[in-house]
C-alpha positions as CSV (number, residue, x, y, z in Angstrom):
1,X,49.8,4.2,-59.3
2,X,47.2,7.1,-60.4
3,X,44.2,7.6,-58.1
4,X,41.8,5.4,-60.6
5,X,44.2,2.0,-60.1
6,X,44.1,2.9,-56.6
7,X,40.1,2.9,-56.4
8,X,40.0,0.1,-58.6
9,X,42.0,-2.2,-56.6
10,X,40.1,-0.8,-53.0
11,X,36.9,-3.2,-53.6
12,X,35.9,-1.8,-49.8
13,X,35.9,1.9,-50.9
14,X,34.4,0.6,-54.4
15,X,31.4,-0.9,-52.8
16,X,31.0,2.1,-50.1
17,X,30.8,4.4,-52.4
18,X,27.8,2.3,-54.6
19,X,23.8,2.9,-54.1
20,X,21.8,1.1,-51.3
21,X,19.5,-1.2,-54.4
22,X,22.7,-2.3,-56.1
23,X,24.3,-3.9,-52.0
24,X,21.2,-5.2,-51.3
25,X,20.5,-7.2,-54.4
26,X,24.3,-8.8,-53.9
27,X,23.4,-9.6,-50.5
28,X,20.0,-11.9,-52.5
29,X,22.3,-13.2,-54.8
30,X,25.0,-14.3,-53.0
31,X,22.5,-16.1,-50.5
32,X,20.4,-17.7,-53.8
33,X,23.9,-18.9,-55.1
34,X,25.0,-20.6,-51.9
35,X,22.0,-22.4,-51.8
36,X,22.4,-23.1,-55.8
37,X,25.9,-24.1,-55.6
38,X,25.2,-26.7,-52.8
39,X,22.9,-28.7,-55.1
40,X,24.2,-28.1,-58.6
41,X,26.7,-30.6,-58.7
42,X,23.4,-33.3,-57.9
43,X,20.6,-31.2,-59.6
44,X,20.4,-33.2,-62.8
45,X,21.7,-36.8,-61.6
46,X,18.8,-36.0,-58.7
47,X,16.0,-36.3,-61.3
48,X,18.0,-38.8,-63.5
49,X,18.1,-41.1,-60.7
50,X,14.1,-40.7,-59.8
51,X,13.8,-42.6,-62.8
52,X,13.8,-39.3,-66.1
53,X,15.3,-39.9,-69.3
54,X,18.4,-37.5,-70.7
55,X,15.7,-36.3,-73.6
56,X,13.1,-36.0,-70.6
57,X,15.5,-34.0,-68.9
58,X,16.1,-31.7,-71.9
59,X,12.4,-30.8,-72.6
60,X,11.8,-30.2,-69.0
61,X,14.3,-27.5,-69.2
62,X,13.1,-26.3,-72.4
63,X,9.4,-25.8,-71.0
64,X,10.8,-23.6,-68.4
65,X,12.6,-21.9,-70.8
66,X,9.7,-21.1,-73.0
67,X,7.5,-19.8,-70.4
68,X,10.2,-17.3,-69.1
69,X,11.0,-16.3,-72.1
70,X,7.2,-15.2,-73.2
71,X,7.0,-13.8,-69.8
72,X,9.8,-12.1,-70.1
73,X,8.7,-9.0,-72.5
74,X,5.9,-8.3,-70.3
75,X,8.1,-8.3,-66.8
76,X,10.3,-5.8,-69.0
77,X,7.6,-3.5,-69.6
78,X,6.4,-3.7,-65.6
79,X,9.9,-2.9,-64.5
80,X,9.9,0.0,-66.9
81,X,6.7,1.7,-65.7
82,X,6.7,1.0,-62.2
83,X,10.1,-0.5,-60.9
84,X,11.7,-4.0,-60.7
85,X,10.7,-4.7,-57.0
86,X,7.4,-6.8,-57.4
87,X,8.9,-9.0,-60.0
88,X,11.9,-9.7,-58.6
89,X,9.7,-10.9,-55.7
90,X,7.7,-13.2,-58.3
91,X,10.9,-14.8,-59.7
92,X,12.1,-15.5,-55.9
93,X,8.8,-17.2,-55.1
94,X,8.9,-18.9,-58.7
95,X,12.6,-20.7,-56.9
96,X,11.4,-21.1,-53.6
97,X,8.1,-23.2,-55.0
98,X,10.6,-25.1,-57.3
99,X,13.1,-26.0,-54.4
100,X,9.7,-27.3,-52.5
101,X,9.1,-29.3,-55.4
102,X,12.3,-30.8,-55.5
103,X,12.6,-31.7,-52.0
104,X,8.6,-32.9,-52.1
105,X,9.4,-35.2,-54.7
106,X,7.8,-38.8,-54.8
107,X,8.5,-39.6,-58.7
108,X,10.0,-38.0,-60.6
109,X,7.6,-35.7,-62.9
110,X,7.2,-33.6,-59.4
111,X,11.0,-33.6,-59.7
112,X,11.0,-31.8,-63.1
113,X,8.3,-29.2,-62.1
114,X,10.6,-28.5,-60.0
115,X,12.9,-27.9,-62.9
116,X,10.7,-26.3,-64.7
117,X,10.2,-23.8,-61.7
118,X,13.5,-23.7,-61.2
119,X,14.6,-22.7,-64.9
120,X,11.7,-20.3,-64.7
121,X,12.4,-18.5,-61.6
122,X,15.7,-18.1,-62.2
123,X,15.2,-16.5,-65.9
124,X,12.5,-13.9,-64.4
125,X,14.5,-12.9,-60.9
126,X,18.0,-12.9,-62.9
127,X,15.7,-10.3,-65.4
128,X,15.1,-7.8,-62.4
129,X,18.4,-8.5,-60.5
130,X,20.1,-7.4,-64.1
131,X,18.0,-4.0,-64.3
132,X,19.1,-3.3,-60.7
133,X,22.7,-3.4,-61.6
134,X,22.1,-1.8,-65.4
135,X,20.5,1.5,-63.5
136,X,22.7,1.6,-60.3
137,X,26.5,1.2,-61.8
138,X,27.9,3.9,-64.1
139,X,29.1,2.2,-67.7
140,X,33.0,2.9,-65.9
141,X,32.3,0.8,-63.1
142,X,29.5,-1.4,-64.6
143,X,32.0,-4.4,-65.0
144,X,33.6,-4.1,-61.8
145,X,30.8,-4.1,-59.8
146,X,28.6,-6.8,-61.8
147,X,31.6,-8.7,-61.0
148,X,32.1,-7.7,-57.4
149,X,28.3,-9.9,-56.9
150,X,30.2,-12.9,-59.4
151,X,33.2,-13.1,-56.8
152,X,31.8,-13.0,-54.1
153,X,27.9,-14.6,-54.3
154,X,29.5,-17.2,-57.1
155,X,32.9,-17.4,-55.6
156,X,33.5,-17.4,-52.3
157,X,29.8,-18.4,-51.5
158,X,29.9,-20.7,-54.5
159,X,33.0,-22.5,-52.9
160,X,31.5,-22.7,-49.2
161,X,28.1,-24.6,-51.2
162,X,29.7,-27.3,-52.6
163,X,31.5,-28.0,-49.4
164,X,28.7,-27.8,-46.8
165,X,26.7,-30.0,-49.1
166,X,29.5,-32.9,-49.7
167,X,30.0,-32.6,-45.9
168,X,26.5,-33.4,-45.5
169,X,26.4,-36.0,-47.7
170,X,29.6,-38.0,-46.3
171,X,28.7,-37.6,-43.2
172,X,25.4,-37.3,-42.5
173,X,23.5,-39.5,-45.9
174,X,26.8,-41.4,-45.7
175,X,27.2,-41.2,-49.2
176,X,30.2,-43.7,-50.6
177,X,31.4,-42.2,-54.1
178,X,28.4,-40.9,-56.4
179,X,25.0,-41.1,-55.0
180,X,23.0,-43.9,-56.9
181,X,19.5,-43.4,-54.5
182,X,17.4,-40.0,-54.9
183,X,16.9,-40.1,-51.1
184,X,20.8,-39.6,-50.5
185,X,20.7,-35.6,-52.6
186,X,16.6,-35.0,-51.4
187,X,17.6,-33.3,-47.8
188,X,19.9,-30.7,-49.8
189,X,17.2,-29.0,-51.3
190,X,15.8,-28.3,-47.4
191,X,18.3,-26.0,-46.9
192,X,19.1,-24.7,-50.1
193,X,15.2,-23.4,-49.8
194,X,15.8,-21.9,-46.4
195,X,18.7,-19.7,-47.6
196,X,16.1,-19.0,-50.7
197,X,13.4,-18.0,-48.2
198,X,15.7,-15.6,-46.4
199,X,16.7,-13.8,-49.4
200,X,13.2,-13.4,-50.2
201,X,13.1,-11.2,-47.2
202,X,16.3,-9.4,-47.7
203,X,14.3,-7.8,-51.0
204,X,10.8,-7.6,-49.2
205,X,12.1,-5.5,-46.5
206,X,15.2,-4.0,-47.3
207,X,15.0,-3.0,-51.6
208,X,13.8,0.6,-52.0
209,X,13.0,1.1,-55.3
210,X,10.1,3.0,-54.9
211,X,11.1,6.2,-57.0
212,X,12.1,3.9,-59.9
213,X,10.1,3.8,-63.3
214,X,7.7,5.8,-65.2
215,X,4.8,5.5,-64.0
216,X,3.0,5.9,-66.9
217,X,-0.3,4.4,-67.3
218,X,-0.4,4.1,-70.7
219,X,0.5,0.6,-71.5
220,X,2.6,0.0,-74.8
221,X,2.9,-2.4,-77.3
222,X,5.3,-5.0,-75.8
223,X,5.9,-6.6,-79.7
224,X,6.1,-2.9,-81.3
225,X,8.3,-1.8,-78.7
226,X,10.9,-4.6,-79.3
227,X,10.6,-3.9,-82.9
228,X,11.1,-0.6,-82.2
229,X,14.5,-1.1,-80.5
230,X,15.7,-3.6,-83.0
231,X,14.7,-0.9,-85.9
232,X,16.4,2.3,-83.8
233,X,20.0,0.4,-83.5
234,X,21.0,-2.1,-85.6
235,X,23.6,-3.3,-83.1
236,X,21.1,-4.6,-81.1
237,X,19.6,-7.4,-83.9
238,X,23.6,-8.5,-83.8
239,X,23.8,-8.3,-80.1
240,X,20.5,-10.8,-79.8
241,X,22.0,-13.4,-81.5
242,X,25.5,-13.2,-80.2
243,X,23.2,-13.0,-76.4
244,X,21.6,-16.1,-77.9
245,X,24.5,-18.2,-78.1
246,X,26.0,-17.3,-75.0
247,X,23.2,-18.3,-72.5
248,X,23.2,-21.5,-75.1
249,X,25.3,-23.2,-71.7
250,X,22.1,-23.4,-69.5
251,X,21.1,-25.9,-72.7
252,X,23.6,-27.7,-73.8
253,X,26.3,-27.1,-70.8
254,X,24.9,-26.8,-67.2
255,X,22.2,-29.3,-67.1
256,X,25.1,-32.3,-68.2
257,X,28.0,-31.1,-67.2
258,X,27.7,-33.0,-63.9
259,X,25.8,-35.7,-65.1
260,X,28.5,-36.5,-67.9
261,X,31.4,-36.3,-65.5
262,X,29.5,-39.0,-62.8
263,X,28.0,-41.1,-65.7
264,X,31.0,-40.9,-68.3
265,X,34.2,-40.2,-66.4
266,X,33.4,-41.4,-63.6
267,X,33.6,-38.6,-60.7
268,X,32.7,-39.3,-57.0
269,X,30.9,-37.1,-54.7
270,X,34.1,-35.7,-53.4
271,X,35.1,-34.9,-57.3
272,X,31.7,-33.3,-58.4
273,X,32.0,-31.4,-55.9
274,X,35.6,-30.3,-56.1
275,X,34.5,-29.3,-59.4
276,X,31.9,-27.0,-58.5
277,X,34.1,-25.1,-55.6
278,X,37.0,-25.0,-58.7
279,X,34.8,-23.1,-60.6
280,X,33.5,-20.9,-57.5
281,X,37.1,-20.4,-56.8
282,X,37.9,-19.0,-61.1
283,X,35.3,-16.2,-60.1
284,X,36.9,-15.4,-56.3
285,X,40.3,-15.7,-58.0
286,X,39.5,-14.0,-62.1
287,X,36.3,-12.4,-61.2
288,X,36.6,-8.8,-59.7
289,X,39.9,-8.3,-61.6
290,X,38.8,-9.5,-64.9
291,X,35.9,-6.4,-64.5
292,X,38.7,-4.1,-63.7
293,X,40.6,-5.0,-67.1
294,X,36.3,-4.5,-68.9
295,X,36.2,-1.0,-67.5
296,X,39.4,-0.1,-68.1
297,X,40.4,-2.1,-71.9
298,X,37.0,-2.9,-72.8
299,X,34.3,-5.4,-73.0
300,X,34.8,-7.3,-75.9
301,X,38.8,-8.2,-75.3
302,X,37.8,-9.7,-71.8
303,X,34.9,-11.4,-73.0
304,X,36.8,-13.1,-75.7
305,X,39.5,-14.1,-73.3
306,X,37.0,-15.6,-71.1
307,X,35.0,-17.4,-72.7
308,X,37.9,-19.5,-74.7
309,X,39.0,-20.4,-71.5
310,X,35.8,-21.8,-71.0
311,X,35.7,-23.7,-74.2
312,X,39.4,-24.9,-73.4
313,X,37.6,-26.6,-70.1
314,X,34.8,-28.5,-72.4
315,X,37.7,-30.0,-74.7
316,X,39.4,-30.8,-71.1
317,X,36.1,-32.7,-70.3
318,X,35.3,-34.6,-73.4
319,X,39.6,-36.0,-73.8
320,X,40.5,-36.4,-69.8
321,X,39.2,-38.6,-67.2
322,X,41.3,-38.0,-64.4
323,X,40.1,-36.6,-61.2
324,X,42.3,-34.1,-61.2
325,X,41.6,-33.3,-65.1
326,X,37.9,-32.9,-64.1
327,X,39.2,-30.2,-61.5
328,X,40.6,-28.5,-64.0
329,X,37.5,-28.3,-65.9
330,X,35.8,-27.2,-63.2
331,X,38.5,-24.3,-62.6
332,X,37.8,-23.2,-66.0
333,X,34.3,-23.6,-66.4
334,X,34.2,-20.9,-63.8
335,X,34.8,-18.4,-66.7
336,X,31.2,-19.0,-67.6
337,X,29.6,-17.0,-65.5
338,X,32.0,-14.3,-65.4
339,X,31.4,-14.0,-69.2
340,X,27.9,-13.8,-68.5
341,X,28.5,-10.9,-66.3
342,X,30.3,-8.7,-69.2
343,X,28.3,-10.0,-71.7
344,X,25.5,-8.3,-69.1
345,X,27.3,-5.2,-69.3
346,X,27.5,-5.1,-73.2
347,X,23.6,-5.3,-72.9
348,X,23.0,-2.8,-70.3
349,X,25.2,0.0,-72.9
350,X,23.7,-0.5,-75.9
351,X,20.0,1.3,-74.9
352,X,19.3,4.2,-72.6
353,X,18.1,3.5,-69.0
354,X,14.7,4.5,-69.2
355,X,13.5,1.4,-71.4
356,X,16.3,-1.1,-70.4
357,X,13.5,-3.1,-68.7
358,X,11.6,-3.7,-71.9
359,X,15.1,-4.4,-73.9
360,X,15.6,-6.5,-71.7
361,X,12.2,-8.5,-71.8
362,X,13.1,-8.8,-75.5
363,X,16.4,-10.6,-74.6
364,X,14.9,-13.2,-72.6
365,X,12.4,-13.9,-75.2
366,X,14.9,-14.2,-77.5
367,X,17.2,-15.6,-75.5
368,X,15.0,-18.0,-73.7
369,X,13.5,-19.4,-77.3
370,X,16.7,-19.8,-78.7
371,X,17.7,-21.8,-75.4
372,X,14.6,-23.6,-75.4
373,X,14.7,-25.1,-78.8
374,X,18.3,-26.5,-77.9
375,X,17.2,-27.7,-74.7
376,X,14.2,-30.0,-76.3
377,X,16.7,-32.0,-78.2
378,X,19.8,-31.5,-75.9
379,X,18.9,-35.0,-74.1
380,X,17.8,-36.4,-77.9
381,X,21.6,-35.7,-78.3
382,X,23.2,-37.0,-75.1
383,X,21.6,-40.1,-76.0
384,X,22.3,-40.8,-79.8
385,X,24.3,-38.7,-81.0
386,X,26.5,-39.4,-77.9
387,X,27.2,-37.4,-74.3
388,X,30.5,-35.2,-75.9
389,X,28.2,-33.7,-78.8
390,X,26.3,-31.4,-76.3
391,X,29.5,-29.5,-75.7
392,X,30.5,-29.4,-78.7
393,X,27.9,-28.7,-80.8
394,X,28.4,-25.2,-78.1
395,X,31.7,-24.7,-79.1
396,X,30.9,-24.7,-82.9
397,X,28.3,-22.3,-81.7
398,X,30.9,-19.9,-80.2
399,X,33.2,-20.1,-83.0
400,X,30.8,-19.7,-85.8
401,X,28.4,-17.2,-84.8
402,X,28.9,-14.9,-81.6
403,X,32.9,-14.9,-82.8
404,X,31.4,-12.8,-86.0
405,X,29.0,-11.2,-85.1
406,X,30.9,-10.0,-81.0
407,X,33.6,-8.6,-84.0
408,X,31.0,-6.5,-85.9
409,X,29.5,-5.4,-82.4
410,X,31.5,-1.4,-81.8
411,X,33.3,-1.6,-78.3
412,X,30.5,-0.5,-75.4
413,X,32.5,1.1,-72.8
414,X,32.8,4.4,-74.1
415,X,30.8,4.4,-76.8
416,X,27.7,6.7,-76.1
417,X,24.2,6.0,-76.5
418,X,21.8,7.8,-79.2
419,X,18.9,8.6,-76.9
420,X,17.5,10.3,-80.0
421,X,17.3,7.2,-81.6
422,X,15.2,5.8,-79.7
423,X,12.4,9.0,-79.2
424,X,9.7,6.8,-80.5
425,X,9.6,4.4,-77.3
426,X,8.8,7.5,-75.8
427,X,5.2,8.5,-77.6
C-alpha cells in the first residue's frame, strides 16, 4: 500500500493534519444533526397532526424556500467581502427561533413558521458551513473531508438521534406504535434546541475566520455578478440545473418520506425510527470511503453510483410494506446526503476561491426557486395525484435531466480552474 492509501485510510492523521475553521464547523454540524435527526422521523407528521393539510405543508416549505433563496445571493456577497462568520451565526439563530416555534406551538400555523424557519435557517447556515469546507480542503481531499462531517455528524450522531428520541418517546410520552397526538413529538424539539443553542456557541467563540474575505468596500452588483459567472464558464449554467434537481429531495423527498411510510405503509415509532438510524448508519458505513473513491476516481462516477442507490430506495418505498422493507429504504436513502456532499464538491471546483461565496449565493437562489416551486404543489400532489407520485416524479427528474446534463459536465477533480476567466468579478 503506497503512502497516499495509507493517509487515506488514517481518518485520525487526515483530520490532524486539517485547519482549525474546517474542525470546528464539524463539531456545529454534527451537534445541529443530532438534534435534527432526533426529530426528523416526526417533523412533518408533527404539524400534520396539529391539524395542516399535505398542500399546506408543501407551501410552507416552499415560502421558506423562497426567502433563502433571495437571501441567498446577498449572504454570498457578505461571505465574499468580509468572511462567512456572521452569517453563519444568522442561519443558527434562524434554527434556534424555528425549534422555539415548534416546541411553542398551540395550532398549528405557529408549527409551520417553525418550518418556515426551519427550511430557512438551514438553507443560509448550510450556505456558510459549505464556504468553510470549499476554502479549507484542497480539491484532493475535498471529498474526503466533506464526508468525514457526513459520517460522523450524519452517521454516527444521526444513528444516536433517532434512538434517544424513540427512547424518549416509549418510555417517557409512552408512545404505543405511531404517535396520533402532537403533544406526544412537542418535548423533542426542547432538546433538539438545546443541542442547537450549544453549537451556536461552538461558532461564537471558537470560529476564527477573521483574516477571511476581501474586505473591499465596494459593493458589487449581486445580479451582474451571477451573470457574470454564468457568462465566464458555461459549465456552470449546466451545473445550476443539474444542482437544481439534486436538492429537488428537500421538496418532493424529505418532507414525506416519513409521513408516507406512517400514513401509507404503516410504520410504528420503533420503524420510523429504525429508518432514520438505517440511513445515519449508510453514511457511518459508505460515507468517508465513498469520498476516498471521489478524490481518488472522481466525482462524477461516485455521484452516479450514489444517487441510483438512492432512487433504488424510493422504488423500495413505493412497492414494499414490510417493516423490514422500510429499513431497507431507510439504509439506502442514506446515500442522499452523501450525494449531496460530492455534488458540494463539484460546486466548490468549478470557480476560484475568492468569489465562491457569491457562486454560491447564486446556487441557492437557483436552487432554492427551483425547490420552492416543487414544494408549493408537492402536497397538491400527495393528495390527488396520489402519495407515490412525489417520488417519482424525482426519479424522472434524475433520469431526464441531471443524468444529461452530470454527463456533459468535464470531471472536477483535476481539472483546473481558469482564474482568467473570471477577471471581471474582480473590477
Amino acid at each position: 500500500m503506497n503512502t497516499s492509501k495509507k493517509s487515506d485510510l488514517n481518518v485520525f492523521a487526515f483530520w490532524k493534519a486539517q485547519k482549525s475553521p474546517w474542525k470546528v464547523t464539524v463539531a456545529r454540524v454534527s451537534l445541529e444533526r443530532l438534534g435534527y435527526k432526533m426529530i426528523l422521523p416526526y417533523l412533518s407528521l408533527y404539524v400534520v397532526l396539529m391539524g395542516a393539510t399535505k398542500t399546506q405543508l408543501g407551501l410552507v416549505t416552499s415560502l421558506g424556500l423562497v426567502v433563502a433563496g433571495l437571501m441567498g445571493p446577498f449572504l454570498g456577497q457578505h461571505i465574499d467581502r468580509h468572511g462567512p462568520k456572521k452569517m453563519y451565526i444568522f442561519g443558527i439563530c434562524v434554527l434556534i427561533a424555528g425549534y422555539i416555534a415548534f416546541a411553542q406551538a398551540p395550532i398549528w400555523q405557529i408549527a409551520a413558521l417553525g418550518m418556515f424557519l426551519h427550511q430557512m435557517g438551514q438553507t443560509l447556515s448550510g450556505q456558510s458551513c459549505s464556504n468553510i469546507c470549499g476554502n479549507c480542503l484542497a480539491n484532493c481531499d475535498r471529498a474526503k473531508g466533506m464526508l468525514v462531517c457526513e459520517t460522523f455528524a450524519a452517521g454516527v450522531l444521526g444513528m444516536i438521534g433517532p434512538m434517544i428520541s424513540a427512547w424518549v418517546l416509549l418510555n417517557f410520552v409512552k408512545v404505543v406504535g405511531t404517535p396520533t397526538d402532537p403533544e406526544q413529538i412537542r418535548p423533542l424539539f426542547y432538546i433538539t434546541l438545546a443541542f442547537t443553542a450549544i453549537s451556536l456557541l461552538i461558532i461564537v467563540f471558537k470560529l476564527d475566520v477573521h483574516t477571511w474575505g476581501t474586505h473591499q468596500k465596494k459593493r458589487h452588483n449581486i445580479f451582474k455578478d451571477g451573470l457574470a459567472i454564468l457568462k465566464a464558464e458555461k459549465n456552470c449554467i449546466k451545473w445550476l440545473g443539474a444542482k437544481a434537481v439534486g436538492n429537488l429531495p428537500s421538496a418532493l423527498v424529505i418532507p414525506y418520506l416519513q409521513l408516507y411510510a406512517a400514513e401509507i405503509k404503516g410504520a410504528s415509532t420503533a420503524t420510523l425510527a429504525a429508518m432514520t438510524t438505517a440511513a445515519a448508519l449508510t453514511s457511518v458505513l459508505c460515507g468517508y470511503f465513498a469520498g476516498v473513491l471521489s478524490d481518488r476516481l472522481g466525482r462524477k462516477k461516485v455521484l452516479f453510483t450514489v444517487v441510483s442507490l438512492y432512487a433504488i430506495g424510493l422504488i423500495i418505498l413505493i412497492t414494499c410494506s414490510s417493516p423490514a422493507a422500510l429499513i431497507i429504504v431507510g439504509a439506502l436513502t442514506g446515500f442522499q446526503e452523501i450525494g449531496g456532499t460530492i455534488s458540494a464538491s463539484i460546486q466548490h471546483e468549478l470557480v476560484p476561491n475568492r468569489i465562491r461565496g457569491r457562486w454560491s449565493g447564486v446556487n441557492s437562489f437557483t436552487t432554492s426557486m427551483v425547490s420552492a416551486g416543487m414544494a408549493a404543489v408537492s402536497g397538491l400532489i400527495y393528495e390527488n395525484m396520489g402519495p407515490h407520485w412525489v417520488f417519482l416524479i424525482y426519479i424522472l427528474c434524475e433520469l431526464l435531466i441531471r443524468l444529461p446534463l452530470m454527463l456533459s459536465i468535464p470531471e472536477t477533480l483535476s481539472r483546473p480552474v481558469d482564474e482568467e476567466k473570471f477577471s471581471a468579478l474582480d473590477a
